[in-house]
C-alpha positions in Angstrom: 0.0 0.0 0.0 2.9 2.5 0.7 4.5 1.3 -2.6 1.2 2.6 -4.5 0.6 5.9 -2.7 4.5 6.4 -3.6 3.8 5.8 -7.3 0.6 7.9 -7.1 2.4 10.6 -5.5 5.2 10.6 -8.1 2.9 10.3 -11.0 1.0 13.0 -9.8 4.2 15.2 -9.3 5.1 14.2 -13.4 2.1 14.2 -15.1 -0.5 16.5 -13.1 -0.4 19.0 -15.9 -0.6 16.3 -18.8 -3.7 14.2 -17.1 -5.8 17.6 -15.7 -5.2 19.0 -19.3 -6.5 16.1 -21.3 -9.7 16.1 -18.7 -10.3 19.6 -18.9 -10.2 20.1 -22.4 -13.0 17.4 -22.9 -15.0 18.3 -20.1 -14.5 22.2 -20.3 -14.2 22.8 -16.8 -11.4 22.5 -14.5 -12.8 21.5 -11.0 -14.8 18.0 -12.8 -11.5 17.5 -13.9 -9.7 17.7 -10.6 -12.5 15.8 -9.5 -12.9 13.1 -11.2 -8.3 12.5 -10.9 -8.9 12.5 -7.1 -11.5 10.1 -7.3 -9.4 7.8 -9.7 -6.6 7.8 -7.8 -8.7 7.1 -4.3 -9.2 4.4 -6.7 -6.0 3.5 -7.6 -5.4 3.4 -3.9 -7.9 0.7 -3.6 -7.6 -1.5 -6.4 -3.7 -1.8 -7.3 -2.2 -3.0 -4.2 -4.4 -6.3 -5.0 -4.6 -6.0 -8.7 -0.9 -4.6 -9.5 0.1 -1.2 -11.4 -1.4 -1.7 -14.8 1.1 -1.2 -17.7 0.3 2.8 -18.2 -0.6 4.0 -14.9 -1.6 7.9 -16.3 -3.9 6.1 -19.2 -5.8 4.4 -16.1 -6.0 7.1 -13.9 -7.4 9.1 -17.2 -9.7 6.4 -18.2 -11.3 6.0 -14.8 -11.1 9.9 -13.9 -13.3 10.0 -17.4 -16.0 7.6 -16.7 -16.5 8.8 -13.0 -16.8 12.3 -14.6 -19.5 10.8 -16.9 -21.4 9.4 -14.3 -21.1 12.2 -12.2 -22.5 14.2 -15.3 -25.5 11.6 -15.9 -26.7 12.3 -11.9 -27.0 16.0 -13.0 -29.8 17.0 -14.6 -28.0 20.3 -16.5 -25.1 17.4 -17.4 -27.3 15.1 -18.5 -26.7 16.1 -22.4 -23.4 16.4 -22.0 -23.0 13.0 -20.3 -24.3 11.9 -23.7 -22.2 13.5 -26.3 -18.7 12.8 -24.0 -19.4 9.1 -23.4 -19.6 9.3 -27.4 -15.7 9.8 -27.4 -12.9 7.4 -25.8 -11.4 7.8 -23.2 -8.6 10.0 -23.7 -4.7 9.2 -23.5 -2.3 12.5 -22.0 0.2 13.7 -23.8 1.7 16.4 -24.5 -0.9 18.5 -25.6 -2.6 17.7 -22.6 0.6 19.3 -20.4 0.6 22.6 -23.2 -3.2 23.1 -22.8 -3.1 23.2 -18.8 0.4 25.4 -18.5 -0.8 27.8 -20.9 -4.2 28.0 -18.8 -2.7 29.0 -15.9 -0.2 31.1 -17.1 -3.2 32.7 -19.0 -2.8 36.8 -19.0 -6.3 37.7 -17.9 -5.2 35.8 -14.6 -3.2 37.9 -12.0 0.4 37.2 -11.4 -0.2 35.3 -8.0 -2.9 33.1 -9.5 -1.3 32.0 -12.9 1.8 31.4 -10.1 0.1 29.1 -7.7 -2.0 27.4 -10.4 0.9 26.7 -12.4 2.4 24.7 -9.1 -0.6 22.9 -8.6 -1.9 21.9 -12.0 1.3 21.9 -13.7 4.1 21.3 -11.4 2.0 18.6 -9.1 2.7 20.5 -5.6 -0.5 20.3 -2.7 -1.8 23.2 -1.8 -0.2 22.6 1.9 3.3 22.8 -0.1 2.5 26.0 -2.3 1.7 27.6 0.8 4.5 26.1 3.2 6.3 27.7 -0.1 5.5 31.3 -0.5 5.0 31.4 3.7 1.3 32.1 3.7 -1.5 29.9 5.9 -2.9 27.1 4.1 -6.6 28.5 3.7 -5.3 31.3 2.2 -3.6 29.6 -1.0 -6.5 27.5 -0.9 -8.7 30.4 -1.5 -6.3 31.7 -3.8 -6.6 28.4 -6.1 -10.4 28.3 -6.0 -10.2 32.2 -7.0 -8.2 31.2 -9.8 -9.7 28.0 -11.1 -13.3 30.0 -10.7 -11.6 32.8 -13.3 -10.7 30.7 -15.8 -14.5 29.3 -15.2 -15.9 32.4 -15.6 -13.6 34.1 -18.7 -14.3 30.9 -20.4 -10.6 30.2 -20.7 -10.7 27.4 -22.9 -7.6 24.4 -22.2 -6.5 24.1 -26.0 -2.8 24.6 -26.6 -2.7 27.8 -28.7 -2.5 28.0 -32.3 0.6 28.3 -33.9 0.1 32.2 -34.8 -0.9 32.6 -30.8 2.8 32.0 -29.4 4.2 35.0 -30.3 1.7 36.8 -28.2 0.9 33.5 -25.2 4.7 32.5 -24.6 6.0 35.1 -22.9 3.6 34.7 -19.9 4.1 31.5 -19.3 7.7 32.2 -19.5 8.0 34.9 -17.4 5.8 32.2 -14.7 8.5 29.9 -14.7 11.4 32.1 -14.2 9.6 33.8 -11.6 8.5 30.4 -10.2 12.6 29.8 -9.8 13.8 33.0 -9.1 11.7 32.5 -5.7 13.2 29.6 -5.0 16.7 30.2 -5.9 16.8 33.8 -3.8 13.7 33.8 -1.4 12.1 37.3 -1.4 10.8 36.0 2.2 12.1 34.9 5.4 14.0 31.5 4.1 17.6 32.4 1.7 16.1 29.7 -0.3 13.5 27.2 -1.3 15.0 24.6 -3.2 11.8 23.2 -3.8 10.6 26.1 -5.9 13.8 26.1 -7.9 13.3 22.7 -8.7 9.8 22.7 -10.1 10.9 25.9 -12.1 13.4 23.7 -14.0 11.3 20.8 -14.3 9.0 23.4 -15.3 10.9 24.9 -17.9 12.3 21.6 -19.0 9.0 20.2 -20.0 8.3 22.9 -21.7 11.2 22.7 -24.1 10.8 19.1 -24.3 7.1 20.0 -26.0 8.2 23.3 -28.0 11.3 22.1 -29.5 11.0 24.4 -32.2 11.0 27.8 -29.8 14.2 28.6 -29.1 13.5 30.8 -26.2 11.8 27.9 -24.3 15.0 26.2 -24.4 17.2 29.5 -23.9 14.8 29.4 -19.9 15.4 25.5 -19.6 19.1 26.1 -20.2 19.6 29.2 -18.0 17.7 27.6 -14.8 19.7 24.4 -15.0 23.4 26.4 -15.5 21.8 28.8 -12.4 20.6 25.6 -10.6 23.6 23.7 -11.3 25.4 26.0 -8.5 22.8 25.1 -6.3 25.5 22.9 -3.7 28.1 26.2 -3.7 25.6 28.4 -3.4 25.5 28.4 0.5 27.8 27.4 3.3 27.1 24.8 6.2 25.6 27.9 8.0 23.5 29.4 5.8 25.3 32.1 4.3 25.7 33.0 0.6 29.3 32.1 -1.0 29.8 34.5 -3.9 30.7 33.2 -7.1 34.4 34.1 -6.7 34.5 31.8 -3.5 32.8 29.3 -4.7 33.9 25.6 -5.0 33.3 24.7 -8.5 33.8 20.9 -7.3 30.5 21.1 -6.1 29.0 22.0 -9.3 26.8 19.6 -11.2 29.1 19.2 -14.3 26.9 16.9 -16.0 23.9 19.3 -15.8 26.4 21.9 -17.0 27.0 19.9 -19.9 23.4 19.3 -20.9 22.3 23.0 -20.9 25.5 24.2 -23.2 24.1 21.6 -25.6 20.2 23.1 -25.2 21.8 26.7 -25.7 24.0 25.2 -28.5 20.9 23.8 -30.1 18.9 26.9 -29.6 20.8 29.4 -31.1 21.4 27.5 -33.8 17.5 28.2 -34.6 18.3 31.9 -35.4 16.4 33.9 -33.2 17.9 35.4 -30.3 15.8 36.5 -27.4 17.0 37.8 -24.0 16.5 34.3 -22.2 18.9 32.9 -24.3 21.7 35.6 -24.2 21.0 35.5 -20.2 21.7 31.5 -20.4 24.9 32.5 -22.5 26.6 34.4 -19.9 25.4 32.0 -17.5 27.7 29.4 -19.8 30.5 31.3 -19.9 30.7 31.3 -16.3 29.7 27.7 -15.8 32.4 26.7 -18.3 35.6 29.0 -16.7 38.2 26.6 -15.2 38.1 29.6 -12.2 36.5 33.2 -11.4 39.9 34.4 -13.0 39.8 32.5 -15.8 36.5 33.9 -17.0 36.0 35.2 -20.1 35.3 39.0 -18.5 35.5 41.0 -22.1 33.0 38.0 -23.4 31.0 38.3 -20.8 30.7 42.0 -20.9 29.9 42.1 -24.6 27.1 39.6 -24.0 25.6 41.8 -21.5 26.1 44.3 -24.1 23.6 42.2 -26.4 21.2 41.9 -23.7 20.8 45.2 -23.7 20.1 45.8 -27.0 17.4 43.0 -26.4 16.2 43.8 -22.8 17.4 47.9 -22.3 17.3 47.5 -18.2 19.4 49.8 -16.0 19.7 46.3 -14.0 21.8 44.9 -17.3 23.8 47.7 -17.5 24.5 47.3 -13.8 26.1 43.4 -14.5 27.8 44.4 -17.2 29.6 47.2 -15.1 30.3 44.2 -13.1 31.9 42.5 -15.6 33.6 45.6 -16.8 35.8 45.6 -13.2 37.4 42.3 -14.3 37.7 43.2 -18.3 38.8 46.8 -18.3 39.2 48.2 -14.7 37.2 49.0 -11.2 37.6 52.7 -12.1 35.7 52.7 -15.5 32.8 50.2 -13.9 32.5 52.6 -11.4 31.6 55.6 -13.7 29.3 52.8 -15.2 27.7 52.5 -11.7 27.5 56.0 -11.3 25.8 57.1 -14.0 22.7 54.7 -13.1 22.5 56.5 -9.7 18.9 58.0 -10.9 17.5 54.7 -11.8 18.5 52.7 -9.0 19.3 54.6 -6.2 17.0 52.2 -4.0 18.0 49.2 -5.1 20.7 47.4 -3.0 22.6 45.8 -5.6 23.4 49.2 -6.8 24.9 50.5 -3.5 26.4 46.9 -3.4 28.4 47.2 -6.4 29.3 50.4 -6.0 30.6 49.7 -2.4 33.3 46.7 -4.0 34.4 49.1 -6.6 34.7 51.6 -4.4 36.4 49.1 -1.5 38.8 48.1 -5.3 40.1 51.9 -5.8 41.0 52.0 -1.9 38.1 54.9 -0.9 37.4 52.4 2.3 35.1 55.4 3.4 33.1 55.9 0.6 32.7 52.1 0.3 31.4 51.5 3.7 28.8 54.0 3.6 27.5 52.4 0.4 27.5 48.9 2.1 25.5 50.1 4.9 22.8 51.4 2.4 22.9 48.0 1.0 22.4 46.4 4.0 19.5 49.1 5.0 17.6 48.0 1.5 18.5 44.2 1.6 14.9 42.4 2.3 16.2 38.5 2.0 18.1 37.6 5.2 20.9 35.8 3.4 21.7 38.6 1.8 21.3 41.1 4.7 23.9 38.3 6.6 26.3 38.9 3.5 26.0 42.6 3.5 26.2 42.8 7.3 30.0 41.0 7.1 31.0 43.4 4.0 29.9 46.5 6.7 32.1 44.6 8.8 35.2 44.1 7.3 34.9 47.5 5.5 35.0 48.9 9.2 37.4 46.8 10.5 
């Protein structure tokens, strides 16, 4: 019995997306279709620890999730005619349609940000709503409202679980792409009280990954899947045995998942060869040429500063410009990044990686002064408490 409710679990964590999205789109409604799942797998629960796992576990939790829905329908009097013209059809098999259909449903833009989020992790990326709330630190009836807010909206909009039409991308990707980042980003730098939530950074690769396992023609999906599993591969350097950030300089590349490395290059290599550069895919090139220096001094700097110079041209942010003054230290000189830092004082003025930088470079030409009053105004804007921790030891050596 422990062996089954395993498997469940884990099918449930894999497919979720693929066996909701082939419900939904026959039945047209979202909550039958969670429905009728949780009912086949209470089934499942029953049934295989006596009859064994049937050969494609997903096609039987479909097929049963289908005719309970049916019969469901039948005892409804408003279903009734519906009943009629589903049994019609067979059962249907997931694939990866399915998975499209559901992601790009709750990544849908007439949903608010904190609904396409959470019902991407629960229809998509398989998590309970106890661990989307443990997650983003909120109390379980509250993400549970959340989710019924968000599964009522695509109710009443009428937001229909078809994968878009090939002319619909252009316009529908970017959401669902800008979901998943953001989906990693929280885990990979916690904007809460927890440095981290691994967790979250792994369902945003998964995420990502599936994503560019179905859309192997969009280059961008596989610029995101590429850039999340070089970021994710630093994931065991990241931190030290007490908590604290380890900045990439410091960091043991030894601990770095080479292998993952490996496979992401090869997405990116792929990728670009399509033709059509994007920001997420020049973001996952710097991100290579960082995974792929021997050493922080070996780094390409001058490469790496002339990518950030192509990121611009794609994604004109003051926070580019701000790495690529970064990069500009090691390439050219602390002195010129710092009159790159300095002219972005009117745009980011409050944001502590600004005073951050500015503090090293500063800390680089010897004006100790100057650099410790910039690291205390990092450490006054810092919100995540790794970073604040980092910060707080810079302020202290600066003094010292």
């Amino acid at each position: 019995m422990n062996d089954v409710a395993e498997l469940t679990e884990r099918i449930w964590r894999s497919d979720a997306a693929s066996m909701l999205g082939a419900l939904s789109r026959r039945l047209g409604d979202f909550d039958r279709a969670e429905e009728a799942l949780s009912e086949a797998i209470a089934e499942a629960l029953k049934r295989w620890p006596g009859e064994g796992v049937p050969s494609s576990p997903t096609g039987w939790l479909v097929t049963t999730g289908w005719r309970k829905a049916i019969d469901r329908l039948r005892r409804d009097v408003v279903g009734q005619e519906k009943a009629v013209r589903a049994a019609a059809e067979p059962p249907p098999e997931p694939g990866s349609d399915d998975r499209l259909a559901m992601i790009f449903a709750c990544c849908h833009p007439d949903l608010p940000e904190p609904a396409q989020v959470a019902l991407t992790l629960y229809a998509a990326g398989g998590l309970t709503t106890a661990e989307i709330a443990a997650a983003f630190l909120v109390p379980v009836p509250t993400m549970s409202q959340r989710l019924s807010r968000a599964k009522r909206l695509l109710r009443e909009r009428g937001i229909g679980f078809e994968p878009p039409r090939s002319h619909e991308y252009a316009d529908r990707l970017p959401a669902v792409l800008s979901v998943v980042y953001l989906v990693f980003n929280e885990g990979y730098l916690s904007s809460g009280d927890s440095a981290q939530r691994q967790e979250l950074a792994r369902e945003g690769v998964e995420l990502a990954r599936q994503l560019a396992d179905s859309l192997p023609r969009e280059p961008e999906v596989a610029g995101l899947a590429a850039l999340l599993e070089l970021q994710h591969a630093r994931v065991a350097a990241r931190f030290d045995a007490q908590g604290r950030i380890v900045v990439l300089e410091q960091q043991d590349r030894r601990l770095w998942d080479g292998p993952t490395i490996q496979r992401a290059v090869l997405r990116l290599r792929e990728a670009v060869r399509l033709g059509q550069p994007r920001p997420y895919q020049t973001r996952a090139g710097i991100a290579a040429m960082h995974a792929v220096a021997r050493s922080f001094a070996e780094t390409d700097w001058v490469g790496v500063r002339a990518m950030y110079d192509r990121l611009y041209a794609l994604d004109p942010s003051p926070v580019v410009l701000l790495n690529r003054a970064v990069a500009t230290r090691y390439a050219i000189g602390p002195a010129p990044a710092l009159g790159e830092v300095d002219a972005l004082e009117d745009q980011l003025s409050s944001y502590h990686l600004w005073h951050a930088a500015r503090a090293d470079l500063l800390a680089a030409l010897d004006r100790t002064d100057e650099a410790l009053t910039s690291a205390k105004r990092a450490l006054e804007l810092a919100s995540n408490p790794a970073e604040r921790e980092l910060m707080a030891r810079r302020v202290a050596d600066l003094a010292g």
